[in-house]
C-alpha positions as CSV (number, residue, x, y, z in Angstrom):
1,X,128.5,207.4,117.8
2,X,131.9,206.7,119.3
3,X,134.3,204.2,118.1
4,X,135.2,201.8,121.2
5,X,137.2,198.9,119.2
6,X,139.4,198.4,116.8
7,X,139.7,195.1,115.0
8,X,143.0,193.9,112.8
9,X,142.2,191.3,109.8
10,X,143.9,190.4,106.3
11,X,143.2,191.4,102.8
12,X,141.2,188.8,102.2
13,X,139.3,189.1,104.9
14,X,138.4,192.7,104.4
15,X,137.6,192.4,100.6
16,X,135.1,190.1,101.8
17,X,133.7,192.3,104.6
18,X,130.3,194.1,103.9
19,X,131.0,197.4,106.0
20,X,128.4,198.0,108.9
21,X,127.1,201.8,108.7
22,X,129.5,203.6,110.4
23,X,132.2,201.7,109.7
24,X,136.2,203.0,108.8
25,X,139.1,201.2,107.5
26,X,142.8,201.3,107.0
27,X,143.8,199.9,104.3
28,X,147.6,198.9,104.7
29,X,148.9,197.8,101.0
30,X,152.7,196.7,100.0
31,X,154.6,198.1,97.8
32,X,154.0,195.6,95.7
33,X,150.5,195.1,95.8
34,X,147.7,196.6,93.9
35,X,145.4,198.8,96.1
36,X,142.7,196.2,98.0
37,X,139.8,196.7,96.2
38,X,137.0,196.8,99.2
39,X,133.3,196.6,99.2
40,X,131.7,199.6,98.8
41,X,130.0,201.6,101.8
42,X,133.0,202.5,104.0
43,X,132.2,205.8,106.0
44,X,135.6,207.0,105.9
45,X,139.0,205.4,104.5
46,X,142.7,205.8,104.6
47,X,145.0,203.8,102.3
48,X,148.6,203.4,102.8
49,X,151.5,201.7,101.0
50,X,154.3,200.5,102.8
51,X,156.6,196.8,103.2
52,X,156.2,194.6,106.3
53,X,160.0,195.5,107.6
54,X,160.9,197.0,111.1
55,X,164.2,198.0,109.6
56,X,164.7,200.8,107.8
57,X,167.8,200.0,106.5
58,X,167.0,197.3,105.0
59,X,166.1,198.7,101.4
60,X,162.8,198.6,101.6
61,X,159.3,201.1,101.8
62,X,159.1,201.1,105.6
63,X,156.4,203.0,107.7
64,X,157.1,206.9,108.5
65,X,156.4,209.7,110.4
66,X,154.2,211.4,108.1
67,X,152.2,208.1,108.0
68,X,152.2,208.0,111.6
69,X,150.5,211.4,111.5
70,X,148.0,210.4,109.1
71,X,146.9,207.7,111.3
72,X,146.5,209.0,114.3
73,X,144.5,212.3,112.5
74,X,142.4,210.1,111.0
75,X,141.3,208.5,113.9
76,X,140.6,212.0,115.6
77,X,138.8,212.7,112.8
78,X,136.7,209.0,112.8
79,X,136.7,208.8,116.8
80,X,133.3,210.3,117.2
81,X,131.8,210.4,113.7
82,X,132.1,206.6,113.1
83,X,131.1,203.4,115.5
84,X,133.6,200.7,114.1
85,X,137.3,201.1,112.9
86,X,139.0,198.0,111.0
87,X,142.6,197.4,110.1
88,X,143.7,195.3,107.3
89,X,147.1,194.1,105.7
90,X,148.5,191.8,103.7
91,X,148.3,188.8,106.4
92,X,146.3,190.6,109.2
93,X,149.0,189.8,111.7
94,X,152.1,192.5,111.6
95,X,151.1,195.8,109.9
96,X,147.8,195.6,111.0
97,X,148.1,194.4,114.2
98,X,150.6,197.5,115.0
99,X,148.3,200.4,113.8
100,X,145.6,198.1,115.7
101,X,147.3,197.7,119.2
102,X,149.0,201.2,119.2
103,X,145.4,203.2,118.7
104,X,144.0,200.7,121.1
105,X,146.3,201.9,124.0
106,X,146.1,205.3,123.1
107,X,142.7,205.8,122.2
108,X,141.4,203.3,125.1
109,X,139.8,200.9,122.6
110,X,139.2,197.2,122.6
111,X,141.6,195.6,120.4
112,X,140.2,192.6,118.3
113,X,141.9,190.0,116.0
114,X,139.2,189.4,113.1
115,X,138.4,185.8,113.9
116,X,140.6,185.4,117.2
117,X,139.5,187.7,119.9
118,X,140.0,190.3,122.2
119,X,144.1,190.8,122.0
120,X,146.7,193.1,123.3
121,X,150.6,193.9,122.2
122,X,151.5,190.5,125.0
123,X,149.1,188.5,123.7
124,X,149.7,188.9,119.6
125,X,153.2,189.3,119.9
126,X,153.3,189.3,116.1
127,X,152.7,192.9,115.4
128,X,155.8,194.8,113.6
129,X,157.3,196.6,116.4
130,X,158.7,200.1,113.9
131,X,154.7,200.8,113.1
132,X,154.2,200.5,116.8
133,X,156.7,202.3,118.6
134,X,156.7,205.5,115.9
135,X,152.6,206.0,116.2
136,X,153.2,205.7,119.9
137,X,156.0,207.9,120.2
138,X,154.2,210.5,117.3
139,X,151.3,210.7,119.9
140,X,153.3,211.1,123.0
141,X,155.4,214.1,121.2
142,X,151.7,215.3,120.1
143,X,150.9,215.5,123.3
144,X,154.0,216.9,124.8
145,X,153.6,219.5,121.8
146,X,157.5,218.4,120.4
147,X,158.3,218.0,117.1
148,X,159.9,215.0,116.8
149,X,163.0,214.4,115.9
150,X,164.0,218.4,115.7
């Protein structure tokens, strides 16, 4: 098993998905939501909690490093054990669609829109560009072996 695509949807549509075997999720919550409650049979799961902002001054619980780092081990760790990787937030179309499109170029997966399509960071120009750039730049300095921001 190999996971090949990535797909992006909302909360809603995730709490209503019955999880294929082999399936893995990221759960993307806000700050002031309660944790998605998701059907049960996930493979694998990582939750985070952080505000659709691409400012971080702007008072809010923005996306981080560290949470960068979680996302891209997880997906090592999910690559080859698991056959399907979703992506949900609040609204399926920011959040989501930057974790979704950043693993997606890096990882050399398919990158769907739940209900859309095949989509890319042109074509679904929605996607919060701080959760983006920072688990693309966290991979590059991965791969160059630099500790970012030192």
């Amino acid at each position: 098993m190999t996971i090949d695509r990535v797909t992006f949807m909302s909360r809603a549509q995730a709490r209503a998905l019955r999880p294929m075997a082999g399936s893995a999720i990221i759960s993307i919550n806000s700050v002031s939501e309660t944790i998605a409650e998701l059907q049960p049979g996930w493979a694998a799961r990582l939750t985070l909690v952080f505000d659709d902002s691409d400012d971080r001054r702007s008072g809010l619980r923005c996306f981080t490093l560290d949470m960068a780092r979680q996302v891209l081990d997880f997906m090592r760790e999910q690559q080859s054990a698991q056959k399907f990787l979703y992506v949900h937030c609040t609204m399926g179309s920011s959040r989501s669609a930057a974790v979704a499109i950043a693993l997606s170029e890096v990882f050399n997966l398919a990158c769907f829109k739940e209900g859309v399509g095949r989509t890319n960071a042109s074509r679904w120009p929605h996607y919060n560009r701080l959760v983006y750039r920072m688990l693309i730049d966290e991979h590059l300095w991965q791969e160059e072996g630099i500790e970012p921001y030192s």
